[in-house]
MMTF fields as JSON, N, C-alpha, C and O atoms, coordinates in Angstrom:
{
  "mmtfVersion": "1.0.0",
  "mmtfProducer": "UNKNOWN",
  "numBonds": 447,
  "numAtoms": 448,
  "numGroups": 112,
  "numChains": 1,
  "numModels": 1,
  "chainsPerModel": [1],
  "groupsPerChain": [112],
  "chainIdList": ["A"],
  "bondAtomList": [4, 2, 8, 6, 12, 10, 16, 14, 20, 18, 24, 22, 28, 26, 32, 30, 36, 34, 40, 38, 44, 42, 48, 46, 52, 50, 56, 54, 60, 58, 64, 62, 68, 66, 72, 70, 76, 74, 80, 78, 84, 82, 88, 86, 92, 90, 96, 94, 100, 98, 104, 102, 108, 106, 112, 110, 116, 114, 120, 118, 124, 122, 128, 126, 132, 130, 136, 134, 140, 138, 144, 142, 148, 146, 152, 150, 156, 154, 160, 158, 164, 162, 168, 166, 172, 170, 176, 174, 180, 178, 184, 182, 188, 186, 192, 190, 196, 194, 200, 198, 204, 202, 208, 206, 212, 210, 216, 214, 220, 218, 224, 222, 228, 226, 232, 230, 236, 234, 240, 238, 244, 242, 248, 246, 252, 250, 256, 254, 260, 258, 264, 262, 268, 266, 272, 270, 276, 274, 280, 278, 284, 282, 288, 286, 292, 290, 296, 294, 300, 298, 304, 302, 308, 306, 312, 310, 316, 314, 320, 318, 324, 322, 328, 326, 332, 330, 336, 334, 340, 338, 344, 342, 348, 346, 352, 350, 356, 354, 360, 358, 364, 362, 368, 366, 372, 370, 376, 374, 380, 378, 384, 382, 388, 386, 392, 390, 396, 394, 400, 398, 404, 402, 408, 406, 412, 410, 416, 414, 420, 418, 424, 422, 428, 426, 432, 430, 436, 434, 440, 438, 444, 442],
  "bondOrderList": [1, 1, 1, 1, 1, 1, 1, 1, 1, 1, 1, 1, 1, 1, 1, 1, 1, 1, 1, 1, 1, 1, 1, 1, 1, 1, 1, 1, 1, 1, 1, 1, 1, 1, 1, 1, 1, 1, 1, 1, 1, 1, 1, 1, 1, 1, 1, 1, 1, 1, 1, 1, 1, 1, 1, 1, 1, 1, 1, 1, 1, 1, 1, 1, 1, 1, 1, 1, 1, 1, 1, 1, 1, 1, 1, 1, 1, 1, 1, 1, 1, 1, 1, 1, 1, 1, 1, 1, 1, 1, 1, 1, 1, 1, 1, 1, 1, 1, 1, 1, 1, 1, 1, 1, 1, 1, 1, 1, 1, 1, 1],
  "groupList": [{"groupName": "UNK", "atomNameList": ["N", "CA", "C", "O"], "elementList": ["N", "C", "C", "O"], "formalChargeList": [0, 0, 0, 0], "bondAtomList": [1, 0, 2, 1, 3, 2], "bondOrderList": [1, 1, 2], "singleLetterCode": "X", "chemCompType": "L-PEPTIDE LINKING"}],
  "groupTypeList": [0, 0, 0, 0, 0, 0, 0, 0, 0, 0, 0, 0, 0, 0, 0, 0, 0, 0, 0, 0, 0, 0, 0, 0, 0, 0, 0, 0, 0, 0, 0, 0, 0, 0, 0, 0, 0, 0, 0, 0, 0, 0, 0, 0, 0, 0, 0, 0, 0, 0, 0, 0, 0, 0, 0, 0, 0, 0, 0, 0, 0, 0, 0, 0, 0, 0, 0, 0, 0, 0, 0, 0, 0, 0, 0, 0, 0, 0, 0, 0, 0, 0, 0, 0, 0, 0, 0, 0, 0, 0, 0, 0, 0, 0, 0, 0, 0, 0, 0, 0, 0, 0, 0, 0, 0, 0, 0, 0, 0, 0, 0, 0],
  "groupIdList": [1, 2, 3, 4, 5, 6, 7, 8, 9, 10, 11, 12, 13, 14, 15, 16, 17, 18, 19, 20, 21, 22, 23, 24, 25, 26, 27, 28, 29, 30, 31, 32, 33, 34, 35, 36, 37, 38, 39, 40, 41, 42, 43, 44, 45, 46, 47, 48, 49, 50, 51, 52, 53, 54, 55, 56, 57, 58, 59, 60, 61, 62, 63, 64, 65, 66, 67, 68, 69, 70, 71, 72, 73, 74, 75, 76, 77, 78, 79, 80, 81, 82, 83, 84, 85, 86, 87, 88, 89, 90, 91, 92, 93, 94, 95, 96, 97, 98, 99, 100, 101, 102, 103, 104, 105, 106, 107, 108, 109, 110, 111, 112],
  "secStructList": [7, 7, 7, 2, 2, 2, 2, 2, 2, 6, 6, 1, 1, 7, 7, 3, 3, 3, 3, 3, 7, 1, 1, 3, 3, 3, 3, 3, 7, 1, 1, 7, 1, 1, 1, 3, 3, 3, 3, 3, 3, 3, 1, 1, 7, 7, 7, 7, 6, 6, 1, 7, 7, 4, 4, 4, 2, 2, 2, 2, 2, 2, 2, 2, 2, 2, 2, 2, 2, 2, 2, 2, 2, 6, 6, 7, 7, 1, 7, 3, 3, 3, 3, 7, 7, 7, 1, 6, 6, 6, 6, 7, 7, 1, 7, 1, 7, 7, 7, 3, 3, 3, 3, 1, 1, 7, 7, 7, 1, 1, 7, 7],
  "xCoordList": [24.741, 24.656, 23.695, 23.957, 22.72, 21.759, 22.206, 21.585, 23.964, 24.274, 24.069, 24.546, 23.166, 23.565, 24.812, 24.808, 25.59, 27.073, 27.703, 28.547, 27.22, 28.069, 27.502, 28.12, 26.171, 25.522, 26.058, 26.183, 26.39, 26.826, 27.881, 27.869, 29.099, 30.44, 30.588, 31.467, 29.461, 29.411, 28.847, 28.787, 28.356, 27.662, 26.074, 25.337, 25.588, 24.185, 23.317, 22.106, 23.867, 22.266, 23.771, 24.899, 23.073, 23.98, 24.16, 23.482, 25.085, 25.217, 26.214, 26.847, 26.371, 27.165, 28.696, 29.126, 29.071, 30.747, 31.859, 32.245, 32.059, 33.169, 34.942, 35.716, 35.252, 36.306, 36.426, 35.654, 37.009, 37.228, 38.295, 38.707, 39.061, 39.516, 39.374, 38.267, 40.718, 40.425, 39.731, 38.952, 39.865, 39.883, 38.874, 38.202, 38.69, 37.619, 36.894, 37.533, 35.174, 34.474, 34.391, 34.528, 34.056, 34.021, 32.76, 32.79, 31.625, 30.088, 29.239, 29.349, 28.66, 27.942, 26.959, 26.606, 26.61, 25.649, 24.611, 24.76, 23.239, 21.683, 21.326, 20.723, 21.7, 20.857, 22.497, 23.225, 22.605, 24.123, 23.765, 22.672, 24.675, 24.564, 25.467, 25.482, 26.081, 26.818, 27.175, 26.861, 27.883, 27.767, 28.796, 28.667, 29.605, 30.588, 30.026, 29.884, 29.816, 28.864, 29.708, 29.001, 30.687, 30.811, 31.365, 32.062, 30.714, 31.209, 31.963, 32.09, 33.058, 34.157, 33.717, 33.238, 34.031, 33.535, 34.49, 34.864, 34.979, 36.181, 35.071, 33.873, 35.36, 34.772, 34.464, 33.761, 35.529, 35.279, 34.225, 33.803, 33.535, 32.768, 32.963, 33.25, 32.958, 33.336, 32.135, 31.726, 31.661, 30.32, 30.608, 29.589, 31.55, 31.705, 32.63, 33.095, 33.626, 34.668, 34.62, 35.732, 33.902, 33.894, 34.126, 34.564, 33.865, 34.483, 35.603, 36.16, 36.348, 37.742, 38.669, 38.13, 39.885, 40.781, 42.276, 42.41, 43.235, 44.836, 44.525, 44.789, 44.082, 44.189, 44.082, 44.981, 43.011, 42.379, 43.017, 42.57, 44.123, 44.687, 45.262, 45.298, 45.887, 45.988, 45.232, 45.503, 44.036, 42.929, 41.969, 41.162, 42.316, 41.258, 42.38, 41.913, 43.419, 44.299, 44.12, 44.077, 43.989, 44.118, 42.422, 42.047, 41.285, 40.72, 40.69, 40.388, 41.002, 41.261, 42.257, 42.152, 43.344, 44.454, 43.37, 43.399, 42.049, 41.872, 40.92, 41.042, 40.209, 39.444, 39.959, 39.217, 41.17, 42.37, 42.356, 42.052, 42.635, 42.749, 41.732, 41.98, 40.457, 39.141, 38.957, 38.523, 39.219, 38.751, 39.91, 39.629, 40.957, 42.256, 41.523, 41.439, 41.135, 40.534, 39.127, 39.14, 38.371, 37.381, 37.899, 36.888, 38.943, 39.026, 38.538, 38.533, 38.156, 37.742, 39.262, 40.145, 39.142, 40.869, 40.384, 41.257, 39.041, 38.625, 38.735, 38.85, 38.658, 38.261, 37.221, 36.402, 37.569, 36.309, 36.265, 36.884, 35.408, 35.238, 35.29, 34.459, 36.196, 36.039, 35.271, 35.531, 34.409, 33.884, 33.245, 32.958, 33.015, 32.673, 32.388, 33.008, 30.644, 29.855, 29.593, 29.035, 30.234, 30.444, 29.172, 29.03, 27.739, 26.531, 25.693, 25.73, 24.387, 23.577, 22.885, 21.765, 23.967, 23.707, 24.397, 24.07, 25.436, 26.321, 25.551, 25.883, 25.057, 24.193, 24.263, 23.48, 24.903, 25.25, 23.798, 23.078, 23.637, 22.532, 22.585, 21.759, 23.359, 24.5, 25.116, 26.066, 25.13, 26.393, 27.326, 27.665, 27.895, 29.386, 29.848, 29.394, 30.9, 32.182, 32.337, 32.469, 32.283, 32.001, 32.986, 33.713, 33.137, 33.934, 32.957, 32.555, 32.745, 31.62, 33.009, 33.95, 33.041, 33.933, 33.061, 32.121, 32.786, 32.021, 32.538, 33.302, 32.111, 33.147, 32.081, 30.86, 32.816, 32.097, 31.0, 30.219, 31.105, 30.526, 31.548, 32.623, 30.526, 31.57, 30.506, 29.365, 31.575, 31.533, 31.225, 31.851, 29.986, 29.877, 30.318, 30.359, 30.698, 31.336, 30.505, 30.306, 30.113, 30.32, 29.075, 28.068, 29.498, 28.512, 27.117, 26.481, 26.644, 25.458, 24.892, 23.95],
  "yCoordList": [-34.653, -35.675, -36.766, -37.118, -37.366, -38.605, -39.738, -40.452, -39.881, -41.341, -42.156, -41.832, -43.461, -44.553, -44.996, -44.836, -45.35, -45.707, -44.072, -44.193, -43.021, -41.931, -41.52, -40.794, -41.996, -42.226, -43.294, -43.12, -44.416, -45.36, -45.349, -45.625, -45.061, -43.853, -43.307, -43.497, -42.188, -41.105, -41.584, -40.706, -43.044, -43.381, -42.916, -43.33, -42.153, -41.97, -42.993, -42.85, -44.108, -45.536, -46.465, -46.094, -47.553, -48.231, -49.421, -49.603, -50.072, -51.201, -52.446, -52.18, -53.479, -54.311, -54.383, -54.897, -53.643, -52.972, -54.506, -55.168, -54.598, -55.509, -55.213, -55.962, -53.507, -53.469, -51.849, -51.596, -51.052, -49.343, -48.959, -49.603, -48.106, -47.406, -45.77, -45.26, -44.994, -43.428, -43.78, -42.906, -44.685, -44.452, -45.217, -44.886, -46.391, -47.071, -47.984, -48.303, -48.665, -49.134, -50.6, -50.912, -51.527, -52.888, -53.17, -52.854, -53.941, -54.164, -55.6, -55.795, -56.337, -57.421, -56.379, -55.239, -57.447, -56.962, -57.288, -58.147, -56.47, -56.753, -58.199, -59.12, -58.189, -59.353, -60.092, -59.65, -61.13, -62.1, -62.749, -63.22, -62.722, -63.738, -65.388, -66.597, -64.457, -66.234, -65.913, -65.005, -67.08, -67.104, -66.119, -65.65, -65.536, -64.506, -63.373, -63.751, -62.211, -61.335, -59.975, -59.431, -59.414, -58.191, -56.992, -57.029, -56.15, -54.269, -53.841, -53.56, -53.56, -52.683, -51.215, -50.992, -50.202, -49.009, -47.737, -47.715, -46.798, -46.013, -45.046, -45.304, -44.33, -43.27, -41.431, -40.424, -42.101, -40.94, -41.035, -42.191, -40.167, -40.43, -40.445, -39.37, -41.884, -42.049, -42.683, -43.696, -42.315, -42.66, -44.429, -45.116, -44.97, -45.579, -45.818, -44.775, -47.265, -47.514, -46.556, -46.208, -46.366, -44.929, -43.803, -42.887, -43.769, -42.153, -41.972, -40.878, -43.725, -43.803, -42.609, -42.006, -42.032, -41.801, -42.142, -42.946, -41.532, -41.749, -41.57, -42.293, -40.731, -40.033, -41.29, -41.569, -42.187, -43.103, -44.33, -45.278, -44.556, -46.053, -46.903, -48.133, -45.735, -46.357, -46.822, -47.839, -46.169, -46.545, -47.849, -48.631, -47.812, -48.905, -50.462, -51.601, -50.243, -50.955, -51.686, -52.914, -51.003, -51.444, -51.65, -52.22, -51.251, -51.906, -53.512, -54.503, -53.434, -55.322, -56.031, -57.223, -55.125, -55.694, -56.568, -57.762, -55.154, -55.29, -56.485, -57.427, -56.343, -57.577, -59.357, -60.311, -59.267, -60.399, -60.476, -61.492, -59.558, -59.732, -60.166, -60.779, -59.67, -60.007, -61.558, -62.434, -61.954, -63.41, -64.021, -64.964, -63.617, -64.445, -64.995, -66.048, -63.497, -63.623, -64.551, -65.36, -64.503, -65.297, -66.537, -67.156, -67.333, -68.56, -68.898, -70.085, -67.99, -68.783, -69.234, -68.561, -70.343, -70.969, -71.903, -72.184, -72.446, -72.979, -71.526, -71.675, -70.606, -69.527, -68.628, -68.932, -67.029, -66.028, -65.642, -65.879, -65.062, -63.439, -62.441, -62.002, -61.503, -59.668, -59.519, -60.003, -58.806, -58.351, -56.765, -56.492, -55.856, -54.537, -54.734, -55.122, -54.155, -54.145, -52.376, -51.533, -52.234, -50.665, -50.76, -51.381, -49.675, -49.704, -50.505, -51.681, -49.431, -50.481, -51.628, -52.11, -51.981, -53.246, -54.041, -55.144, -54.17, -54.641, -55.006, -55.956, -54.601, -54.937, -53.787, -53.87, -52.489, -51.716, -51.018, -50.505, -51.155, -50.221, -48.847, -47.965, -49.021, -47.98, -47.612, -48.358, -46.062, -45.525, -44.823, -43.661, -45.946, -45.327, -46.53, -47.569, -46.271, -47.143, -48.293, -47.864, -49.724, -50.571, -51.457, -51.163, -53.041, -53.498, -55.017, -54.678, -56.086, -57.517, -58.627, -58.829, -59.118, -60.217, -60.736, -60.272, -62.144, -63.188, -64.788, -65.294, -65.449, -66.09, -67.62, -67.664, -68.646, -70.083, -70.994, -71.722, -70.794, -71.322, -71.615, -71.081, -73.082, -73.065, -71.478, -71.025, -71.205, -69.841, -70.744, -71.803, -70.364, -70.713, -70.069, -68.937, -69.989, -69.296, -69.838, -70.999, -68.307, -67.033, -66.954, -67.662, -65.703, -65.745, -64.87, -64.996, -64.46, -63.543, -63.684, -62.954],
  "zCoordList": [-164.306, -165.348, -164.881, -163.731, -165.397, -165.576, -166.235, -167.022, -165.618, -165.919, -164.633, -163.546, -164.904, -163.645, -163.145, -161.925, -163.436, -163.488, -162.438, -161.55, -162.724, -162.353, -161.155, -160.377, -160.901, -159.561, -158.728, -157.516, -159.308, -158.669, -158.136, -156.936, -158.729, -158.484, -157.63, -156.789, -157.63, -156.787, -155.408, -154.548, -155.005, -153.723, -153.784, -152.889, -154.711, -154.874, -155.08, -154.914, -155.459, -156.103, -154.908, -154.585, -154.647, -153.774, -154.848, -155.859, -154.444, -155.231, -154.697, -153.675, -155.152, -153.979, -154.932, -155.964, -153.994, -153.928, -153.817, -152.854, -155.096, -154.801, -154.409, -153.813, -155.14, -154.977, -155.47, -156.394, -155.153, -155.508, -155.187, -154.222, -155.569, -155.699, -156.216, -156.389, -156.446, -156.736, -158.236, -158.617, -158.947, -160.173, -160.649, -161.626, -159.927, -160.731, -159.787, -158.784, -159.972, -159.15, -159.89, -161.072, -158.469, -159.592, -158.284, -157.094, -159.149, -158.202, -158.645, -159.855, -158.149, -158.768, -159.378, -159.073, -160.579, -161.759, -160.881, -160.012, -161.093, -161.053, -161.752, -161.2, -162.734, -163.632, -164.321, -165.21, -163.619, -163.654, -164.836, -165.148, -165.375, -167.008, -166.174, -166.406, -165.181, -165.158, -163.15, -162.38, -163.014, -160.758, -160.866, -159.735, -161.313, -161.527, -162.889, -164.052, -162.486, -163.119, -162.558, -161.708, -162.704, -162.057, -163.337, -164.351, -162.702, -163.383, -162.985, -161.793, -164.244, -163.817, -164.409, -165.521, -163.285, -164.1, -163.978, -162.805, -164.593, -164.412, -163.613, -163.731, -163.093, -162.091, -163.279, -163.36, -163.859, -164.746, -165.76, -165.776, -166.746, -167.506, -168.358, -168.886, -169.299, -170.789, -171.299, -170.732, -172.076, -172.608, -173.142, -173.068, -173.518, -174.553, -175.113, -175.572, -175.532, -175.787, -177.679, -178.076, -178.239, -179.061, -178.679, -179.375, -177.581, -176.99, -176.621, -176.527, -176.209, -175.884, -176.287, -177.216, -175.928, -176.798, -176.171, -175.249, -176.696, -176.365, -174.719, -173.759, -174.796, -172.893, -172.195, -171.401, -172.385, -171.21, -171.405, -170.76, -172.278, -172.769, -171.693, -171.676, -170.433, -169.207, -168.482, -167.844, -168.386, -167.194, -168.28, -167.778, -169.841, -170.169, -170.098, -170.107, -170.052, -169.045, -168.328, -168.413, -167.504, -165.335, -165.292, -164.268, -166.3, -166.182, -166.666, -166.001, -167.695, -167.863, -166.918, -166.629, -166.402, -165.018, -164.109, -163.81, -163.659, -162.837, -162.716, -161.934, -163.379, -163.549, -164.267, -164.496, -164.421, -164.41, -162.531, -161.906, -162.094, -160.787, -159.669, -158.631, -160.161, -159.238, -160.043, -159.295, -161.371, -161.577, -160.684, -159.945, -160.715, -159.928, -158.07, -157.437, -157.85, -156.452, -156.279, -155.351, -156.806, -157.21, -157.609, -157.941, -157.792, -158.419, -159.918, -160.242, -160.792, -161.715, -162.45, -162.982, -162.263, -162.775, -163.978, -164.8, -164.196, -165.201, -166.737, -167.954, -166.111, -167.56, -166.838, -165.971, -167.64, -167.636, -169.136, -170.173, -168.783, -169.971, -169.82, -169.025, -170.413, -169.985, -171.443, -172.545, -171.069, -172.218, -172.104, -170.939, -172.913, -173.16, -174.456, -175.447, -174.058, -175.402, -175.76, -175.057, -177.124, -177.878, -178.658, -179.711, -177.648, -178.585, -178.448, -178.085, -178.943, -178.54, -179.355, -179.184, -180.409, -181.323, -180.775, -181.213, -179.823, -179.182, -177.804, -177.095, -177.672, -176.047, -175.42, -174.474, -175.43, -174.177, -174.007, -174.863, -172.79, -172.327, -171.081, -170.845, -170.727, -169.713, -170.303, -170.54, -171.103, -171.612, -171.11, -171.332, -170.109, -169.449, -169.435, -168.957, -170.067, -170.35, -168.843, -167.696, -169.2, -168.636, -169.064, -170.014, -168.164, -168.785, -167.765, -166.652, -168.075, -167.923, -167.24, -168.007, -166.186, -165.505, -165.578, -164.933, -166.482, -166.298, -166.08, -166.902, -165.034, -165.246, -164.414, -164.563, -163.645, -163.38, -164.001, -163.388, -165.424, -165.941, -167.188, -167.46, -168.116, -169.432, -170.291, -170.196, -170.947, -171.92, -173.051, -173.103, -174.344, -175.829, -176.778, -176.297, -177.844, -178.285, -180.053, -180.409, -181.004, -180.331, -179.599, -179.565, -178.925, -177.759, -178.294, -177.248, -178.754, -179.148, -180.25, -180.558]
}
């Protein structure tokens, strides 16, 4: 497969590893929208919160757990954002299911 994300996963493209497990990778972004910028990514390949189904309702879960948990560790106690953009009218440009910890800054709202 010629997904980035599934290279990244797999240890093939390097990237700066914030936190992994069996199931899912969390990494600072390339291009930070904010001083807290990180990817949560399931290890498995889901193209897209459209591709979601019943099966993955756990792992799309423990991904928002998890990234409650890396802003916890990080301090952002002022506020973050989890965000996952579905498409590419939505912003997504990586189509593997992603999930955006943005956080130390004030957030505008709406945002795009």
């Amino acid at each position: 497969m010629d997904c980035l994300f599934c290279k990244i996963a797999a240890g093939q493209i390097a990237s700066r590893k914030v936190w992994e497990d069996a199931r899912i990778l969390a990494f600072e972004d390339i291009h930070p929208a904010a001083p807290t910028h990180i990817l949560l990514i399931p290890k498995q390949h889901i193209s897209g919160m459209d591709a979601a189904e019943a099966a993955h309702d756990e792992l799309l879960g423990y991904l928002q757990r998890m990234a409650a948990q890396l802003a916890r560790e990080r301090k952002l106690t002022g506020g973050y954002r989890i965000v996952v953009n579905a498409g590419p009218d939505a912003g997504q440009s990586v189509f593997h299911l992603h999930v955006h910890l943005l956080g130390g800054r004030p957030m505008s709202w709406p945002p795009g």
